[in-house]
C-alpha positions in Angstrom: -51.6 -89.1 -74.2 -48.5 -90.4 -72.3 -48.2 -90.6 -68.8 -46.0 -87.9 -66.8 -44.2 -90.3 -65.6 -43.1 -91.6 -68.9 -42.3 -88.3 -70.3 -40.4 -86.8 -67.2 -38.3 -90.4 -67.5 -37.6 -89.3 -71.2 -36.9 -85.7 -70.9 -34.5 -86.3 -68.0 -32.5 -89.1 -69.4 -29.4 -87.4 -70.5 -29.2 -89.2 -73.9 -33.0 -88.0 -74.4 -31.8 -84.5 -72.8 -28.4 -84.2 -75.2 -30.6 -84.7 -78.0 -33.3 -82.4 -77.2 -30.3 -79.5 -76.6 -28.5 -80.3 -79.7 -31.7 -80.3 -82.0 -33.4 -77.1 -80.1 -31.2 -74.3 -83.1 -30.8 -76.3 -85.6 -32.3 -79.7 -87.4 -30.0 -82.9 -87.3 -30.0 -86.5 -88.6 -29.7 -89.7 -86.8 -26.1 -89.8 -88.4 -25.2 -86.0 -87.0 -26.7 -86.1 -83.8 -24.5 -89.8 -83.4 -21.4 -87.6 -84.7 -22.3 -84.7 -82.4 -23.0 -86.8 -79.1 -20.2 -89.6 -80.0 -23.0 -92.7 -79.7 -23.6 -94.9 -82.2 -26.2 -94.2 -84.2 -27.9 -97.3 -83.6 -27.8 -96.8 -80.0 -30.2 -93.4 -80.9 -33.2 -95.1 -82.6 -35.0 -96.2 -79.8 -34.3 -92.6 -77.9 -35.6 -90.4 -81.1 -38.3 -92.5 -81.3 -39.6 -92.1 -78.2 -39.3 -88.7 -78.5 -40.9 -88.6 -81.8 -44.1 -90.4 -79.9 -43.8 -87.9 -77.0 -43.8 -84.9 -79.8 -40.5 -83.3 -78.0 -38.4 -84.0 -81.5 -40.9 -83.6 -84.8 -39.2 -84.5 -87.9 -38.8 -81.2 -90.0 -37.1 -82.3 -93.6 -36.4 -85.4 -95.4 -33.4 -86.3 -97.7 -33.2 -89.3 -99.7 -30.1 -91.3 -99.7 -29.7 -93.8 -102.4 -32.6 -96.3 -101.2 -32.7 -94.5 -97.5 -34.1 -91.3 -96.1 -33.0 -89.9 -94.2 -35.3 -87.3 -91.4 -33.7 -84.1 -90.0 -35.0 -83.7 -86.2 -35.9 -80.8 -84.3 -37.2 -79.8 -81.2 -37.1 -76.4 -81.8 -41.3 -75.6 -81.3 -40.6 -76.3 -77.3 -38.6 -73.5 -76.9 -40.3 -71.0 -79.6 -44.1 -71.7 -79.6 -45.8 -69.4 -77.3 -46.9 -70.8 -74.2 -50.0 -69.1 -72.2 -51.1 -70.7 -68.9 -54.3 -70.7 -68.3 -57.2 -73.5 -67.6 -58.5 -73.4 -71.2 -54.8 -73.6 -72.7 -53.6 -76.6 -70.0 -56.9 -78.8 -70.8 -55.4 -78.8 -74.7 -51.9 -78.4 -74.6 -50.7 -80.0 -71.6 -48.1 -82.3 -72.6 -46.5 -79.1 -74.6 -46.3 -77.2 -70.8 -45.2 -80.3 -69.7 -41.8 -81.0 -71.9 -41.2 -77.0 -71.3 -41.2 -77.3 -67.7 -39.4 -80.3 -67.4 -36.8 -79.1 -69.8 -36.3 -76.3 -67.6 -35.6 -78.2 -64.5 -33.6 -80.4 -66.2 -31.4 -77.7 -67.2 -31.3 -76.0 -63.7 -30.4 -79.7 -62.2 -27.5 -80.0 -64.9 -26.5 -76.0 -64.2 -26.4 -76.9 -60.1 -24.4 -80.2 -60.7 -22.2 -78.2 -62.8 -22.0 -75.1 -59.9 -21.4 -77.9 -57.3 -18.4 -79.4 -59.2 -16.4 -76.8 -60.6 -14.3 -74.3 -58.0 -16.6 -70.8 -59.0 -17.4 -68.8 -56.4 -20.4 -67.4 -59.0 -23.3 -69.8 -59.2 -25.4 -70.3 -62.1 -28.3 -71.8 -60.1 -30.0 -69.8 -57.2 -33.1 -71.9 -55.7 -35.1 -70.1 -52.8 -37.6 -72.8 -51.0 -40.2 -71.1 -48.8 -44.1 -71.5 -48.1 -46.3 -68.5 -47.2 -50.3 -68.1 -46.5 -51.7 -66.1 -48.6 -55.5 -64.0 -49.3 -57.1 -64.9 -52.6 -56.0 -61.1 -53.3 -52.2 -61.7 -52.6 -51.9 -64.5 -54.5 -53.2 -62.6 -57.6 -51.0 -59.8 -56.2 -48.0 -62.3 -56.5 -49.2 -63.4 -60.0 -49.2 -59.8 -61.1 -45.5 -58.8 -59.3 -43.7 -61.8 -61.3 -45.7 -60.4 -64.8 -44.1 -57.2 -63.8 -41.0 -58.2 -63.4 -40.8 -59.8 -66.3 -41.8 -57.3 -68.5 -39.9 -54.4 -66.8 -36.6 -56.5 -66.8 -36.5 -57.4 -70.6 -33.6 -56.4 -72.2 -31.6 -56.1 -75.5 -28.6 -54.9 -74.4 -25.7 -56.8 -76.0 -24.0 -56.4 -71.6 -26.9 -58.4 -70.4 -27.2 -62.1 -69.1 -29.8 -64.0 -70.2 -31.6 -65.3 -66.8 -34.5 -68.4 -67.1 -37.0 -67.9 -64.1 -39.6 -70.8 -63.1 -41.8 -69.9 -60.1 -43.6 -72.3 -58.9 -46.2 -72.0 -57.0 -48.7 -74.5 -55.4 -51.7 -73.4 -54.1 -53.1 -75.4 -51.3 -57.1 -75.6 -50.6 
C-alpha cells in the first residue's frame, strides 16, 4: 500500500493530473498521450509508472509494434467503478477512495485558479467553510439531507449543468 502522501504528490502533479484527465474517456499510448500533452515521451515513463504502481492508470490493451509493445493506458475505473463509503468498503478499498477524492480536489483547485484568472463574473468553484456542533441525530440528519439532495437533483435534461459536490465533513470526538 502506498503512503497518502506519495499518492496525493502524484495525483496533484500536473503532468500526473494531465495524464489521468486525458486517459479518463478513452485509452492512450505513451506515444499519444506525449502527442496530446506536447512532452516527450521519454519524459512520461517515470510519471505512468508511478501511476501504474499507484493503480490510478491500469494498462487496458497491448499492440505489438515490430519488436515493441506497445500498452494503451486508462484510468477510466476511478471515475466509473461505484464507490460506497462505508467502514467495511474503506478497510478494502481505500487507496480507490483515495485517488477519487483527490482527483476531485484537484480539479476544484485547477477550476478556482482558472475562476481567479480569467475576467468571469460566473464562477465555476463555490467553497463554503463553516464548523457546527452537532447531536449524534443531526449528524445522521445531515448524512441523510445531502443523500436527498442528490437523488432529488439528478437530471437528464440535455439544459442542465453537470455540478460535482464533495462534502466533507469531519467529525470531532
Amino acid at each position: 500500500m502506498s503512503s497518502v502522501n506519495e499518492i496525493t504528490k502524484l495525483i496533484f502533479d500536473d503532468i500526473s493530473y494531465k495524464i489521468i484527465e486525458e486517459t479518463a474517456d478513452k485509452t492512450l499510448t505513451r506515444k499519444e498521450l506525449s502527442k496530446k500533452l506536447d512532452i516527450p515521451s521519454s519524459n512520461l515513463y517515470y510519471k505512468i509508472n508511478k501511476l501504474l504502481n499507484v493503480d490510478v492508470l491500469r494498462i487496458k490493451d497491448q499492440k505489438q509494434i515490430g519488436n515493441l509493445i506497445e500498452n494503451g493506458y486508462s484510468s477510466n475505473h476511478l471515475f466509473t467503478e461505484e464507490i460506497v463509503l462505508n467502514r467495511t468498503y474503506l478497510q478494502d478499498n481505500f487507496e480507490r477512495f483515495l485517488h477519487y477524492y483527490l482527483l476531485s480536489q484537484k480539479k476544484m483547485i485547477n477550476l478556482l485558479e482558472q475562476d481567479l484568472q480569467q475576467e468571469s463574473f460566473e464562477d465555476s468553484v463555490k467553497i463554503i467553510l463553516g464548523s457546527v456542533s452537532l447531536t449524534k441525530e443531526k449528524w445522521e440528519d445531515f448524512h441523510k439531507l445531502i443523500e436527498d439532495f442528490l437523488k432529488e437533483n439528478e437530471s437528464t435534461s440535455p439544459n442542465s449543468s453537470t455540478i460535482d459536490l464533495t462534502v466533507t465533513a469531519i467529525k470531532e470526538k
